[in-house]
VEXDREN-2710 file (C-alpha; in Angstrom, 1 decimal):
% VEXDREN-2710
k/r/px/py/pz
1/UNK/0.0/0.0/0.0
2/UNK/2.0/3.4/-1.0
3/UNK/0.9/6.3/1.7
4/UNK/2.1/9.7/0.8
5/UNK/1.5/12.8/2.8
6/UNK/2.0/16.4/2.4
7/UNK/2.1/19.3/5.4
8/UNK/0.6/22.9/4.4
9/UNK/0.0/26.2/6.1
10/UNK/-3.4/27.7/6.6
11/UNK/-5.0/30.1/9.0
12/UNK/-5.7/27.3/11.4
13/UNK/-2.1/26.1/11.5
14/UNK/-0.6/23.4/9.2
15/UNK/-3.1/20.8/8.5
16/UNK/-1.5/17.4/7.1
17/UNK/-2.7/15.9/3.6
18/UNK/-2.5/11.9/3.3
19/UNK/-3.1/10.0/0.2
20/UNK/-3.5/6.4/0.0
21/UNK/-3.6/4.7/-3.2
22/UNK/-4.5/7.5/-5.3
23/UNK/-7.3/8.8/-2.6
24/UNK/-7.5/11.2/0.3
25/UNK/-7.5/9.2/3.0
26/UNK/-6.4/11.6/6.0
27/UNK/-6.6/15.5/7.1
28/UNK/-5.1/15.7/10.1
29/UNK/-4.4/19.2/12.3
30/UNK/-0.7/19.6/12.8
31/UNK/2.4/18.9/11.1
32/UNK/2.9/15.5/10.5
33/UNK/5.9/15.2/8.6
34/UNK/9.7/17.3/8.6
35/UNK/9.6/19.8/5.6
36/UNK/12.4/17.1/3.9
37/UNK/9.9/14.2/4.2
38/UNK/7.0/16.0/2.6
39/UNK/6.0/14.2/-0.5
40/UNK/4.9/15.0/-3.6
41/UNK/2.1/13.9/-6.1
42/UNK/0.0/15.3/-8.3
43/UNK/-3.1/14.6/-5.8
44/UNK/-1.3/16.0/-3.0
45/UNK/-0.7/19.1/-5.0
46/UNK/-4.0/19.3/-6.1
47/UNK/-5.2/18.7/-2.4
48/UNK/-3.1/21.2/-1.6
49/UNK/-4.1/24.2/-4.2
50/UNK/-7.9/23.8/-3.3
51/UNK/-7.2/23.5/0.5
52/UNK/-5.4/27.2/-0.5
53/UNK/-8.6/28.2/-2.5
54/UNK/-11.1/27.5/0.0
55/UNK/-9.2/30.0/2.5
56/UNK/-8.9/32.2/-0.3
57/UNK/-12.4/32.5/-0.9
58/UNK/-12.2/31.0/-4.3
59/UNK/-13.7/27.6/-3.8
60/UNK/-17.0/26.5/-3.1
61/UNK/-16.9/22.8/-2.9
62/UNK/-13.6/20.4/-3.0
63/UNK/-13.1/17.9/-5.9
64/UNK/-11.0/15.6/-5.1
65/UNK/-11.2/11.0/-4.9
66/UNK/-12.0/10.7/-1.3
67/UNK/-12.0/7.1/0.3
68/UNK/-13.7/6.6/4.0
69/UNK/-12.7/3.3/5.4
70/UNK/-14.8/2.9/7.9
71/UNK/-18.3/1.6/8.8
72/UNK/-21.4/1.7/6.8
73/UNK/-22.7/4.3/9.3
74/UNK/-19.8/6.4/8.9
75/UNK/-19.8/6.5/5.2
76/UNK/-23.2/7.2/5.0
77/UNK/-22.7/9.8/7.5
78/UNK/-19.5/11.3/5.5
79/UNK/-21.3/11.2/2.4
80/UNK/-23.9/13.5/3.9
81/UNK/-22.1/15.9/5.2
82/UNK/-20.2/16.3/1.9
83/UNK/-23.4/17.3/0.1
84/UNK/-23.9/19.9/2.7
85/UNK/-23.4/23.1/0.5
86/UNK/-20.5/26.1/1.9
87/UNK/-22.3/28.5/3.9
88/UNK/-25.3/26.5/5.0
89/UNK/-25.5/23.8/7.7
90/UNK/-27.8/20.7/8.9
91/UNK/-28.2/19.2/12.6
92/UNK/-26.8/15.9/14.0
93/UNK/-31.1/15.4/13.8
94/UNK/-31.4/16.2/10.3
95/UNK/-28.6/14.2/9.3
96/UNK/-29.9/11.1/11.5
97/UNK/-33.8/11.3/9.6
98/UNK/-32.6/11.1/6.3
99/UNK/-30.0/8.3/6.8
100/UNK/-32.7/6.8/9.9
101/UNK/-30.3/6.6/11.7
102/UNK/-30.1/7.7/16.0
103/UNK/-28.4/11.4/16.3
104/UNK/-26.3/10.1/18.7
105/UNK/-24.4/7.4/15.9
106/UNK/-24.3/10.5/13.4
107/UNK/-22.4/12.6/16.1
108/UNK/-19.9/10.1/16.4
109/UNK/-19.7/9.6/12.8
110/UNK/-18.8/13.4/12.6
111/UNK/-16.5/13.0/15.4
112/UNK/-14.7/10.3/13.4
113/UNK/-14.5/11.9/10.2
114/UNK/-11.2/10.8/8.8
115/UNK/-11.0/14.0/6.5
116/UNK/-12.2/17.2/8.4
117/UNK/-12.5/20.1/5.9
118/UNK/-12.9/18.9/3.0
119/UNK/-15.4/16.3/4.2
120/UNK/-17.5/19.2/6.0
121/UNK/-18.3/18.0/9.5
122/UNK/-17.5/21.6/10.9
123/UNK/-21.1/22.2/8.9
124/UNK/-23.3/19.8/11.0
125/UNK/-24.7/21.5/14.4
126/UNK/-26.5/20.3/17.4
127/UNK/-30.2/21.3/17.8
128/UNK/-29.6/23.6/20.2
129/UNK/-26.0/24.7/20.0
130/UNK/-22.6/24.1/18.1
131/UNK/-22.4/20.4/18.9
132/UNK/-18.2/19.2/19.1
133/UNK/-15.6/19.4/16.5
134/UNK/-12.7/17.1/16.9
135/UNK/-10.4/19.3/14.8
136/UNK/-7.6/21.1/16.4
137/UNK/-9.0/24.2/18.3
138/UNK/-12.4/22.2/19.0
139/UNK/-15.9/24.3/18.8
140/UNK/-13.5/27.4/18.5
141/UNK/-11.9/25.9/15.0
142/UNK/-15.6/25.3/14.2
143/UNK/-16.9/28.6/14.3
144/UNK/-14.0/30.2/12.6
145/UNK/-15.1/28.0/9.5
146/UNK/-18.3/28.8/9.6
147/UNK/-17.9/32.6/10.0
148/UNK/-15.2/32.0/7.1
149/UNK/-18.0/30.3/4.9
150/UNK/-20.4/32.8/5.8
151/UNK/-22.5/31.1/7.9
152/UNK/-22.1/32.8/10.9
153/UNK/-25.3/34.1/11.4
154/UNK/-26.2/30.8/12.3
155/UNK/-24.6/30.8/15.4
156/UNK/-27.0/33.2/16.5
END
């Protein structure tokens, strides 16, 4: 199995890229990697120069091959909050009637979201309040995304 990852500066800090077998597999918070063990592949690159458009402003939604290997429940649960659209958000209830599934498994399933970012999970609130983020920074990191993708009025 050939694993290559990739470290890159944003607002929130670095944020490590890994690719496995021609997939995003990982986004992890943090450097994970010395600056002479980055790697480099066209994915990674490409991961990298839409990670840098969406803090520019100038993406809306992230194309790149994603693979979740996880539980049913978690894919399902990743594959919804990837259709949530930048700048609007569902609850951990919404999520959990479409897929019928208990709110309680979809808020783990966010919690365990292998690829923060660009699979949204920062976009998926509790009914009555932020609900957890298990990036770097926590509900602070959250809120900071939202406000970036214009959403913060729905913090109010």
């Amino acid at each position: 199995m050939t694993v290559a990852t990739l470290t890159l500066l944003s607002p929130l800090g670095p944020l490590t890229v890994t690719e496995t077998e021609g997939a995003i597999t990982a986004l992890c918070w943090g450097a994970r990697a010395t600056p002479d063990a980055q790697d480099d592949t066209p994915l990674l690159r490409d991961a990298a120069q839409q990670i840098a458009a969406y803090f520019r402003k100038d993406l809306t939604r992230f194309d790149l091959p994603l693979r979740v290997a996880a539980s049913d429940t978690q894919t399902r649960v990743c594959s919804a909050m990837s259709a949530i659209p930048l700048g609007e958000t569902l609850t951990y209830g919404d999520i959990a009637r479409a897929l019928s599934l208990p709110a309680q498994a979809v808020g783990q399933a966010c919690g365990g979201n292998p690829v923060p970012l660009i699979i949204p999970c920062h976009r998926v609130l509790g009914a009555s309040g932020l609900g957890g983020f298990s990036g770097d920074g926590g509900v602070e990191t959250k809120v900071w995304l939202l406000r970036h993708e214009g959403a913060a009025g729905l913090l109010i």
